[in-house]
C-alpha positions as CSV (number, residue, x, y, z in Angstrom):
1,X,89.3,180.0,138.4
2,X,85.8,179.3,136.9
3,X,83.1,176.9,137.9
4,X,83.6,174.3,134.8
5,X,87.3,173.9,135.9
6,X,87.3,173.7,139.3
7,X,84.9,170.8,138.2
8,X,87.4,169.5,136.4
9,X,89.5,169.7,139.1
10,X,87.8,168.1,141.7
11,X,87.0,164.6,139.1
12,X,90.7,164.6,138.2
13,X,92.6,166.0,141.1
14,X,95.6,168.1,141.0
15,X,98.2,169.3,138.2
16,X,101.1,167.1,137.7
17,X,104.5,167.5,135.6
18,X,103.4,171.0,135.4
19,X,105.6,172.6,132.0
20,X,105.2,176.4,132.0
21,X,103.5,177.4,128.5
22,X,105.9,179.9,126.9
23,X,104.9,183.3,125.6
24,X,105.3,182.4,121.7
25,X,103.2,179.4,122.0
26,X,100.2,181.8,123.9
27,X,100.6,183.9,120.5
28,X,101.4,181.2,118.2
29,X,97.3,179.8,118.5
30,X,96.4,183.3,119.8
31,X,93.4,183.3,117.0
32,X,93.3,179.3,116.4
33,X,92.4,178.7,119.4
34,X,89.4,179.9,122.1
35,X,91.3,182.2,124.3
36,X,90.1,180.2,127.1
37,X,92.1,177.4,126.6
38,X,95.4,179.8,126.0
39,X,94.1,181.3,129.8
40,X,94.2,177.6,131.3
41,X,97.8,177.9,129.5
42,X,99.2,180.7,131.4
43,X,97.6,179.8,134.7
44,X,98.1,175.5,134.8
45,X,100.5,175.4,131.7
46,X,100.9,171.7,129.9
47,X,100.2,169.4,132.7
48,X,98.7,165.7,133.6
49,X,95.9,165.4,135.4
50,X,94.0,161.8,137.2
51,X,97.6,160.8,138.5
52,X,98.6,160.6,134.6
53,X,95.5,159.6,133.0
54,X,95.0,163.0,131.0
55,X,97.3,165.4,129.7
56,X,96.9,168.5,128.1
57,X,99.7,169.4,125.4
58,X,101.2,171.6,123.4
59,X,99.6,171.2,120.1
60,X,103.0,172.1,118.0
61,X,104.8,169.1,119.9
62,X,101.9,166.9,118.4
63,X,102.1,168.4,115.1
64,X,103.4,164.9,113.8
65,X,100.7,163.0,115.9
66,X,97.9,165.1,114.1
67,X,99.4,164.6,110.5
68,X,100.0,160.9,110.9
69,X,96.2,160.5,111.9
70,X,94.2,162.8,109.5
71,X,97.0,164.6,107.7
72,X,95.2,163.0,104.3
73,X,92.1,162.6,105.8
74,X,88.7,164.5,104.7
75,X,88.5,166.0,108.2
76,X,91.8,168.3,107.2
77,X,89.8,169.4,104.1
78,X,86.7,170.1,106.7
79,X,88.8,172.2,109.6
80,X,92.2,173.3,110.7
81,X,92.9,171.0,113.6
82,X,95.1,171.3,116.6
83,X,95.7,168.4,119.1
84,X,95.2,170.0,122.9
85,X,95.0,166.7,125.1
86,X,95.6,163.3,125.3
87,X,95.3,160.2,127.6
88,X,97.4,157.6,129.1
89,X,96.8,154.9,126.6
90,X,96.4,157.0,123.3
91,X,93.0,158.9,123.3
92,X,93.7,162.2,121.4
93,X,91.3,164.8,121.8
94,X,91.4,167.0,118.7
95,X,89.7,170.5,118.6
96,X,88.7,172.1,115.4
97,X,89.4,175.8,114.6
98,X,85.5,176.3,113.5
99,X,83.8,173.1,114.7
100,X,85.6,172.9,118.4
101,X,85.8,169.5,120.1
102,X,84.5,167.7,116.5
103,X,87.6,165.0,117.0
104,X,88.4,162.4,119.3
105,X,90.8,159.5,118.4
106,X,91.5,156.0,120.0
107,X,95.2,155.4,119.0
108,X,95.9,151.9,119.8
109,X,92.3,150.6,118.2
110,X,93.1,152.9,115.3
111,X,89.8,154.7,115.3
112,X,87.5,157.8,115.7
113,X,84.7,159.5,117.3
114,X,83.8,162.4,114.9
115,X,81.0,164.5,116.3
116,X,78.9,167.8,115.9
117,X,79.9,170.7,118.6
118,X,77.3,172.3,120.3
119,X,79.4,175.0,120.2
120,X,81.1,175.4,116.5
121,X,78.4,178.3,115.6
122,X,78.4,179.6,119.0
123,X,80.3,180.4,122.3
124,X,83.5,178.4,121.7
125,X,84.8,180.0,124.5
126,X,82.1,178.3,126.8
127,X,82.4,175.1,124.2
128,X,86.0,175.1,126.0
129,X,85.1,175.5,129.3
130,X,82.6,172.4,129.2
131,X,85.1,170.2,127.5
132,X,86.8,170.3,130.8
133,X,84.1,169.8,133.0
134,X,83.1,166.8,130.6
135,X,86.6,164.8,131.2
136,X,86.5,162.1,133.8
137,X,88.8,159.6,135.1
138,X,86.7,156.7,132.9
139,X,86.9,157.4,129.5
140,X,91.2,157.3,129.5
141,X,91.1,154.2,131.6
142,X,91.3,151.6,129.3
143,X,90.3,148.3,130.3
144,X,90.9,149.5,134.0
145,X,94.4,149.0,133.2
146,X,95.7,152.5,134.5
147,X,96.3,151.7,138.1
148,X,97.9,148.5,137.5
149,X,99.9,149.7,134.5
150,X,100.7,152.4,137.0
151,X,101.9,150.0,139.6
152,X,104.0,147.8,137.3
153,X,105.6,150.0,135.5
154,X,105.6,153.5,137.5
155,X,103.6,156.7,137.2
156,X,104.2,158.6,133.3
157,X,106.0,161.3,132.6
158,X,105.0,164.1,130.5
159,X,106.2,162.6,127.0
160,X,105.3,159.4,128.1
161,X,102.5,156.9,127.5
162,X,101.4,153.1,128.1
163,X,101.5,151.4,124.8
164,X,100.8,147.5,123.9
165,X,103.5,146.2,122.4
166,X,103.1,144.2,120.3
167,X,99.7,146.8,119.4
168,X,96.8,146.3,118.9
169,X,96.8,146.6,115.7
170,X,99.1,143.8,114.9
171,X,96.7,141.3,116.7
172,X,98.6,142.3,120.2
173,X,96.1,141.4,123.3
174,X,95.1,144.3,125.6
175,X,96.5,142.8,129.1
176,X,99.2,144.5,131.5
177,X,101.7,141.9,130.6
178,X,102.1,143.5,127.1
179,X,102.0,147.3,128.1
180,X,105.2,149.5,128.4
181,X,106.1,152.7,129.2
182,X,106.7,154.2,125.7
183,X,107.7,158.1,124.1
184,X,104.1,159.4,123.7
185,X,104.6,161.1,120.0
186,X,106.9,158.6,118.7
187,X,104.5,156.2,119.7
188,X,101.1,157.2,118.5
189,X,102.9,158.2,115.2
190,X,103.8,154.6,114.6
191,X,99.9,153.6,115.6
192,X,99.1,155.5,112.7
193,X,101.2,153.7,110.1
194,X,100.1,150.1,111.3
195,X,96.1,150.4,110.5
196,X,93.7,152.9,108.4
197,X,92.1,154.6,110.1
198,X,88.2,153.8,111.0
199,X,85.2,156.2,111.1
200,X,83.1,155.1,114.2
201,X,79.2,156.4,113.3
202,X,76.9,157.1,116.0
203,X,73.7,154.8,116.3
């Protein structure tokens, strides 16, 4: 195991829900995407990690999820995308096939973080390895609702995730009385339908 995971490892604690990443999906991104990420694959397969909070996932599962978001969007028309993780409460975390980890997405406040990659004309193979090392338990706890959320309604599965209902989106307030344990696709493709989505700029 190298340095940048075990990094990742110690923030965000052991593999959970562990799903063994089939042969076909290895090949199936084989070329899309860095061969490091398809080596976490075959030795941690799809799992969560932080008791829940972070998930990586296999990116033909969340083939819908990608199109609802930016299916018409100019960021299609900039890269090929492929959704590899996700958080508790809707953060996607999309990586470009020539500009790496250019995408991130807040579901439930129906907006995104585009950004320049260190790494998109260089070593995406290391750009991988240091988007692990990057994650921490902070940026997928919204509001410091995971532990609570966690205690009300009980730890996630692996196609599960804690939506507001009603969303945000629809003027729903972000407090643990209004979050449930929803399907994590079906979920995050409705998000998409209720509000366009908005282009955060950096300062």
């Amino acid at each position: 195991m190298d340095e940048y995971f075990e990094f990742f490892l110690k923030k965000m604690g052991p593999a959970m829900h562990k799903r063994c990443v089939p042969a076909l999906s290895i090949e199936r991104f084989r070329g899309k995407l860095p061969e490091q990420l398809l080596a976490y694959w075959e030795d941690h397969g799809w799992c969560g990690y932080a008791d829940g909070l972070f998930w990586t996932v296999d990116p033909q599962e969340y083939e819908p999820v990608l199109e609802a978001w930016i299916g018409d969007s100019p960021f299609m028309e900039k890269d090929a995308y492929h959704i590899i993780a996700r958080g508790a409460f809707g953060e996607l975390y999309f990586w470009g096939e020539r500009t790496c980890d250019s995408l991130k997405v807040f579901a439930p406040g129906s907006y995104c973080f585009p950004r320049e990659s260190a790494f998109q004309h260089g070593d995406m193979e290391r750009g991988m390895r240091v988007f692990f090392s990057k994650r921490d338990r902070e940026e997928n706890d919204f509001a410091d609702l995971f532990v609570p959320a966690s205690e009300k309604l009980g730890p996630l599965k692996h196609d599960e995730m804690y939506g507001f209902v009603p969303a945000l989106a629809l003027g729903g307030p972000s407090e643990l009385s209004h979050l449930q344990k929803v399907k994590a696709v079906e979920h995050l493709v409705l998000l998409a339908q209720l509000a366009p989505l908005e282009v955060m700029t950096p300062p």
